[in-house]
C-alpha positions as YAML, in Angstrom:
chain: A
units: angstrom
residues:
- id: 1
  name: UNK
  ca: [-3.02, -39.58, -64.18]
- id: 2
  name: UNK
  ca: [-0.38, -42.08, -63.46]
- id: 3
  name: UNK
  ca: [2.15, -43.03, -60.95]
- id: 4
  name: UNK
  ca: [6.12, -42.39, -61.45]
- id: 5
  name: UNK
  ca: [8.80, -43.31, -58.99]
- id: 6
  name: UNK
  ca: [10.13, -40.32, -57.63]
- id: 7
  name: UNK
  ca: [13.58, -41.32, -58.61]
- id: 8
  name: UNK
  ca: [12.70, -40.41, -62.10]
- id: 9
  name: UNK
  ca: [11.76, -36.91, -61.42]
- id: 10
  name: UNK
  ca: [13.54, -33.66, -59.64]
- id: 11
  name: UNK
  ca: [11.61, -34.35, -56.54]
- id: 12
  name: UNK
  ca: [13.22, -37.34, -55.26]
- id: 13
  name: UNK
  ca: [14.79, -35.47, -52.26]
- id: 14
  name: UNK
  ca: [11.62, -33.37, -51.46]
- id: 15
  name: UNK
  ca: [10.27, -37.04, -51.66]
- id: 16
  name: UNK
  ca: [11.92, -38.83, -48.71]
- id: 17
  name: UNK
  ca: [11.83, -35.36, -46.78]
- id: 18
  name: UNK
  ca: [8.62, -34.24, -46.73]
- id: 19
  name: UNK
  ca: [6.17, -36.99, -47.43]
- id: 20
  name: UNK
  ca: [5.88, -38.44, -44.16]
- id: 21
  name: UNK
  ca: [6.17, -34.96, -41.95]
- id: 22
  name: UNK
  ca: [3.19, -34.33, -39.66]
- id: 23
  name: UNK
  ca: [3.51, -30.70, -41.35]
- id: 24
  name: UNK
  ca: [4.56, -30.73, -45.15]
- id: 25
  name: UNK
  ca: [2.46, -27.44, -46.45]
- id: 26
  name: UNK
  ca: [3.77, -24.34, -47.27]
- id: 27
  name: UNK
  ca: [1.96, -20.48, -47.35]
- id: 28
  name: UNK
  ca: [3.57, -17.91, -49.11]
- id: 29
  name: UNK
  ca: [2.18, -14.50, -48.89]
- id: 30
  name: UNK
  ca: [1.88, -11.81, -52.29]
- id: 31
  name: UNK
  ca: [-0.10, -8.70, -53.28]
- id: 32
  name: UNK
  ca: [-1.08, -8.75, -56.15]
- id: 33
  name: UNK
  ca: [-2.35, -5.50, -58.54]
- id: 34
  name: UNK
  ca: [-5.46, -6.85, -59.97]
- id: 35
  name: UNK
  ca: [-6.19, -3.43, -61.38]
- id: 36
  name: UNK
  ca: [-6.42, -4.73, -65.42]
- id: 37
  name: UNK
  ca: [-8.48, -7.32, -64.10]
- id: 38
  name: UNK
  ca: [-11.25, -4.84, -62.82]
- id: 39
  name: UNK
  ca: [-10.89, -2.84, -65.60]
- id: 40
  name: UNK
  ca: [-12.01, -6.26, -68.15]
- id: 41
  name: UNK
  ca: [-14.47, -7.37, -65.53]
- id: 42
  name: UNK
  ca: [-16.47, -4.22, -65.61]
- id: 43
  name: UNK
  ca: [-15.68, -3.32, -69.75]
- id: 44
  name: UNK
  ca: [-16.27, -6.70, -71.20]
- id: 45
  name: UNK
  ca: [-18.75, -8.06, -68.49]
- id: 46
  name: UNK
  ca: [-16.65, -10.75, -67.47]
- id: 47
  name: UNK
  ca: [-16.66, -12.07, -63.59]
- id: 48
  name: UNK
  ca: [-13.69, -11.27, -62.05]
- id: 49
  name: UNK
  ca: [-13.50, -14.42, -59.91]
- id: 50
  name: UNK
  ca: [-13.49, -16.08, -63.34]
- id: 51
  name: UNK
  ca: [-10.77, -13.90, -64.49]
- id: 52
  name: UNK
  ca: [-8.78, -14.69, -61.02]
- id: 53
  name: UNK
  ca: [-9.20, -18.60, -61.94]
- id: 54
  name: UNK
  ca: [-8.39, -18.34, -65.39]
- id: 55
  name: UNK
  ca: [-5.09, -16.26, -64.61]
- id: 56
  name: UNK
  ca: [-4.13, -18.72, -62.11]
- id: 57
  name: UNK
  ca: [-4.33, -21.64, -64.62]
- id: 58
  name: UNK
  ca: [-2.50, -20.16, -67.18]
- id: 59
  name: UNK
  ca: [0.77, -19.43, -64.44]
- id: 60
  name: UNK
  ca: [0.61, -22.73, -64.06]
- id: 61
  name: UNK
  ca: [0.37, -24.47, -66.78]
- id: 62
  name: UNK
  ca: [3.56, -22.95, -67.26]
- id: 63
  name: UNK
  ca: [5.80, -24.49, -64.09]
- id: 64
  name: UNK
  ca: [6.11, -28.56, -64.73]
- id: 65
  name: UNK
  ca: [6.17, -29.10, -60.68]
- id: 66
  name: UNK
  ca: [2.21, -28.60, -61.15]
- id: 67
  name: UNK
  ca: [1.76, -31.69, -63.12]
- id: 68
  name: UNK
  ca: [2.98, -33.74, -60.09]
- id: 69
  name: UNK
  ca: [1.23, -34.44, -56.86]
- id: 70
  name: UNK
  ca: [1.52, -36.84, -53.77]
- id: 71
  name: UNK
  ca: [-1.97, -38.66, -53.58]
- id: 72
  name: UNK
  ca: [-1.82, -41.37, -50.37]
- id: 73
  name: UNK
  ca: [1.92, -42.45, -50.06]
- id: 74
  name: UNK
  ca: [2.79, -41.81, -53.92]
- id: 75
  name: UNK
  ca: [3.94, -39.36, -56.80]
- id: 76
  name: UNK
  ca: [1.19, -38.90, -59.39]
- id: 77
  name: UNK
  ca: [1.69, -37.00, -62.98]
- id: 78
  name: UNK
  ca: [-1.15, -35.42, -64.37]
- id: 79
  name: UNK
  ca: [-1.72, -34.06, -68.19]
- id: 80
  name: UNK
  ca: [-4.22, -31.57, -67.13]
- id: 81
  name: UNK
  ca: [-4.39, -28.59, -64.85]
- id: 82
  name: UNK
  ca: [-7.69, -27.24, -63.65]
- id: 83
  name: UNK
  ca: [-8.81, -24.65, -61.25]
- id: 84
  name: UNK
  ca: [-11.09, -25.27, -58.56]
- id: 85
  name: UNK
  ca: [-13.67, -22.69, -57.22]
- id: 86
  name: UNK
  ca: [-16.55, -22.18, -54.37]
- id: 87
  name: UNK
  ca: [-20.02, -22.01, -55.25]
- id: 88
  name: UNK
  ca: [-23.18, -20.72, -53.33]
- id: 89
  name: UNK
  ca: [-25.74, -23.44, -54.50]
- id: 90
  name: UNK
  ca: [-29.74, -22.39, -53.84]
- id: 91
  name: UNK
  ca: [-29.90, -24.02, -50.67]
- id: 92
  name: UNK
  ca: [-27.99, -21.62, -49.21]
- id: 93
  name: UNK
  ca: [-24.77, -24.07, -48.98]
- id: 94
  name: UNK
  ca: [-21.88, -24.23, -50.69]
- id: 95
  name: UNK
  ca: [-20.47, -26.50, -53.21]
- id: 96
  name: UNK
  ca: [-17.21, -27.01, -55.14]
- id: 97
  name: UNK
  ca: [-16.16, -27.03, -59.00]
- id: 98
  name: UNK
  ca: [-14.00, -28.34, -60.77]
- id: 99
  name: UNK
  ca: [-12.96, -25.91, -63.87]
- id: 100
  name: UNK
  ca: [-11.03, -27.76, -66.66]
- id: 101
  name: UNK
  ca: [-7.73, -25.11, -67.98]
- id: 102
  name: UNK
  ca: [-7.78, -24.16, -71.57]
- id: 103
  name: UNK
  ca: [-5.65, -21.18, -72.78]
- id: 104
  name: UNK
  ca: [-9.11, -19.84, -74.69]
- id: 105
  name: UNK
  ca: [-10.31, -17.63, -72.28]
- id: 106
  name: UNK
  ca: [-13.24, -17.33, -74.02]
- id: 107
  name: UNK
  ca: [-13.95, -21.35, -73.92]
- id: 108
  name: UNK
  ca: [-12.57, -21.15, -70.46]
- id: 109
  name: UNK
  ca: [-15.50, -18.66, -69.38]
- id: 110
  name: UNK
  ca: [-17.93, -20.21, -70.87]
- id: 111
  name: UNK
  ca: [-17.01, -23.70, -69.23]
- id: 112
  name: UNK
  ca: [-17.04, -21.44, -65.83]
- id: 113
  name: UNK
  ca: [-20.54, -20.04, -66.48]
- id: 114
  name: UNK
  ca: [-22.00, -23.43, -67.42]
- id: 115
  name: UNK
  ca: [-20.52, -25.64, -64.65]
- id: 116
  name: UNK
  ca: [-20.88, -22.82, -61.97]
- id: 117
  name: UNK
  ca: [-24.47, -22.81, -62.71]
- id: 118
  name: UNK
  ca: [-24.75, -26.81, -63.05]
- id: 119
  name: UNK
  ca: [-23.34, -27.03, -59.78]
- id: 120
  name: UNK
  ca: [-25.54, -24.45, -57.86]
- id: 121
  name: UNK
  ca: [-28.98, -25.34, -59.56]
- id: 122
  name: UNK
  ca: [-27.99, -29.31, -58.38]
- id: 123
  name: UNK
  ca: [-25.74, -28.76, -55.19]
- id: 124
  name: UNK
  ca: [-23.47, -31.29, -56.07]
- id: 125
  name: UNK
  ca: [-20.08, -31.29, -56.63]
- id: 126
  name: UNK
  ca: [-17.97, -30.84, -59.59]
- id: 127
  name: UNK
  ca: [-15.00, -32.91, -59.23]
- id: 128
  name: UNK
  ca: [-11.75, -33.31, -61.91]
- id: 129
  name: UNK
  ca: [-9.68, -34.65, -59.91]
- id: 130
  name: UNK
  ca: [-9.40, -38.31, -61.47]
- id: 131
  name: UNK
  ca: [-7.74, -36.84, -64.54]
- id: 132
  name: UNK
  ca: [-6.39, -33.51, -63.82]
- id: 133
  name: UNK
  ca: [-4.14, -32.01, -60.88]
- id: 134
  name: UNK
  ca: [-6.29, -29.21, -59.42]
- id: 135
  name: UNK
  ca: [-5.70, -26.13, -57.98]
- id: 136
  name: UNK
  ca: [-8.22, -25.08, -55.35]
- id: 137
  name: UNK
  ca: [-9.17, -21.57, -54.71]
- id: 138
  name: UNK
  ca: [-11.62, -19.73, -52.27]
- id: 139
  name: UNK
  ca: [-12.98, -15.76, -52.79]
- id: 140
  name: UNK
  ca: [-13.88, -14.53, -49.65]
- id: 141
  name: UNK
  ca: [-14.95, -11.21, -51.36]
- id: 142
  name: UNK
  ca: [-16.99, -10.08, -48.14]
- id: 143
  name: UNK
  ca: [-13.92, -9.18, -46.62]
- id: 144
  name: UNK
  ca: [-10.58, -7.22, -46.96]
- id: 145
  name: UNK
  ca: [-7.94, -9.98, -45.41]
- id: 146
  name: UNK
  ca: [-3.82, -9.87, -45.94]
- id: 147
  name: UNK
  ca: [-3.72, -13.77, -46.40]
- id: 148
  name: UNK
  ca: [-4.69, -17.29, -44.75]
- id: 149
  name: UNK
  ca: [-3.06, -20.39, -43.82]
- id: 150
  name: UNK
  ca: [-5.51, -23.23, -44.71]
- id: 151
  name: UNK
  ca: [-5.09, -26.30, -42.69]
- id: 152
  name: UNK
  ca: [-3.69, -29.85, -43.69]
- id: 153
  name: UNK
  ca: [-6.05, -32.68, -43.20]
- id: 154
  name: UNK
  ca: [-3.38, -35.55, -44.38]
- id: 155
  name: UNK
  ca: [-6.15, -36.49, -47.12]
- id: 156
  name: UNK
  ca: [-5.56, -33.67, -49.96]
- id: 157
  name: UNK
  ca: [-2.46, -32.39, -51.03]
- id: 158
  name: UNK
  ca: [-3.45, -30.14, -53.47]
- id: 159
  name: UNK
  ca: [-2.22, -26.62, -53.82]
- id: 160
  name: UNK
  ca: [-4.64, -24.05, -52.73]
- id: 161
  name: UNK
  ca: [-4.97, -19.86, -52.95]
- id: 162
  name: UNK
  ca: [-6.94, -18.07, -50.87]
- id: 163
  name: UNK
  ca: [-7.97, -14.44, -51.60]
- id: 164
  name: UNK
  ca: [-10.56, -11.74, -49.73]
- id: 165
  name: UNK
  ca: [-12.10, -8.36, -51.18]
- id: 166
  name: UNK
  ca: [-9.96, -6.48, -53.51]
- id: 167
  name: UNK
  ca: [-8.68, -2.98, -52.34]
- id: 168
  name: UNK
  ca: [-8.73, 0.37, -54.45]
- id: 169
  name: UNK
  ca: [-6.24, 3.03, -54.05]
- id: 170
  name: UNK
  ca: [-5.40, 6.24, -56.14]
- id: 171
  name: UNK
  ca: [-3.20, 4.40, -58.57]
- id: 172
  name: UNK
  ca: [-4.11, 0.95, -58.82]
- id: 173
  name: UNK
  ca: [-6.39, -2.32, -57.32]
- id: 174
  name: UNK
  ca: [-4.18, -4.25, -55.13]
- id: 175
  name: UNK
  ca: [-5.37, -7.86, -53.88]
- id: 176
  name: UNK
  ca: [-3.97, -10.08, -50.94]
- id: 177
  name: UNK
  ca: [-3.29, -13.23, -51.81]
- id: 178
  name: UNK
  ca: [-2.26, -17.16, -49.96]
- id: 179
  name: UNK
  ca: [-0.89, -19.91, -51.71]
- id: 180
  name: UNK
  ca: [-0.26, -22.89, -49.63]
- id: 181
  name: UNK
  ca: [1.30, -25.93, -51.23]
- id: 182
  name: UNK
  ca: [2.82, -29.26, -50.29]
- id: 183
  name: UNK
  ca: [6.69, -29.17, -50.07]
- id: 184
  name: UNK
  ca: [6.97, -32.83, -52.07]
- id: 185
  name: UNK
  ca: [4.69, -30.85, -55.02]
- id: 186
  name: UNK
  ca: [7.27, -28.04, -55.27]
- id: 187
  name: UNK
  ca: [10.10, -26.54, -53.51]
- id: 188
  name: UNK
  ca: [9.61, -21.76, -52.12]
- id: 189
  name: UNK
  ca: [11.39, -20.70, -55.43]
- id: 190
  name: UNK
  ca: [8.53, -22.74, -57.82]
- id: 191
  name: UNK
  ca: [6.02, -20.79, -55.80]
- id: 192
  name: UNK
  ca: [7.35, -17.94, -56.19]
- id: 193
  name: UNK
  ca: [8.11, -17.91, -59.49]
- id: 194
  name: UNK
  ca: [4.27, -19.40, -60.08]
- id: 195
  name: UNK
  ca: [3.14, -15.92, -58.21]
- id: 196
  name: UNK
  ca: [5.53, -13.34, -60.52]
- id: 197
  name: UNK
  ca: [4.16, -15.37, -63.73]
- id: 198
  name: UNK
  ca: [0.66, -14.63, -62.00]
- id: 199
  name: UNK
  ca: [1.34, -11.29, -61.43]
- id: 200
  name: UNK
  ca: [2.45, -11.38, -65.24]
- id: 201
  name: UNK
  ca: [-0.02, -13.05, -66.67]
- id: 202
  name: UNK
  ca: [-2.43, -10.39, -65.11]
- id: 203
  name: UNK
  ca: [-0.74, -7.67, -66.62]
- id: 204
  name: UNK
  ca: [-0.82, -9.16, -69.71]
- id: 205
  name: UNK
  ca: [-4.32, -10.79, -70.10]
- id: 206
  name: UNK
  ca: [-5.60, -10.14, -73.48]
- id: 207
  name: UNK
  ca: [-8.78, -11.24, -74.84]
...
């Protein structure tokens, strides 16, 4: 991680605009069809919130504006993505982890399994985000939702999906989906075209 001056990059403008408003995240909306993804999860064994994460890093890894993020009053680059998720620890609680990207989805599943479980058998957190710009997520699989806006606090800036219980139908899985991000981070068109590659990278997820 390291600090640029905002001059240097494409976000200059989005810079002086949007760093100081009381307001500065934005949630776009998708459905997504998840149906290959329930199809792996249940042939190969595989969790599908794992599957979820993993998709998600690979989109973006893909879309530069992820490698930048405000932290305090200032642009940071980053040379790592990773994907945070929600754990139920055994007190009942819930902690978070920090899952480092690789493209190996096999490497990347195993990291999930093993820091998942470090994190619930300890209940402490897992946290990446000295050295890598993270993405946080949060499966509310108990219930079917269309989306949520998740609120600001002025502290962290990072982008964040939010997703509820997957729905069947007669032809496919469909899944509701949030992404809220912070407008200096990336402008409507970078998240949308970070939600198509999802949707793409979905369709396409080989093992």
């Amino acid at each position: 991680m390291r600090e640029i001056n905002p001059k240097d990059t494409t976000r200059a403008y989005a810079f002086n605009m949007w760093m100081q408003a009381p307001m500065p995240m934005v949630t776009l909306f998708k459905r997504l069809d998840v149906s290959r993804l329930v199809k792996i999860s249940r042939k190969k064994g595989l969790k599908f919130n794992m599957l979820m994460c993993y998709c998600i890093g690979k989109a973006a890894s893909g879309i530069k504006e992820f490698y930048l993020l405000p932290v305090g009053d200032k642009l940071m680059q980053y040379e790592r993505i990773a994907v945070n998720t929600i754990v139920a620890n055994r007190h009942g609680k819930v902690s978070s982890c920090d899952l480092p990207f690789s493209e190996d989805l096999l490497q990347f599943n195993a990291d999930y399994l093993r820091l998942t479980k470090q994190v619930c058998e300890c209940c402490e957190d897992y946290d990446l985000s000295a050295d890598s710009m993270v993405i946080g997520t949060s499966a509310l699989v108990e219930s079917e939702i269309d989306g949520a806006v998740g609120m600001y606090s002025g502290v962290f800036n990072n982008p964040f999906m939010i997703w509820g219980r997957y729905k069947r139908g007669w032809f496919k899985t469909s899944l509701s989906v949030s992404f809220q991000f912070h407008h200096t981070q990336m402008d409507g068109a970078h998240a949308a075209r970070f939600l198509e590659a999802l949707q793409r990278e979905i369709y396409t997820l080989k093992l």
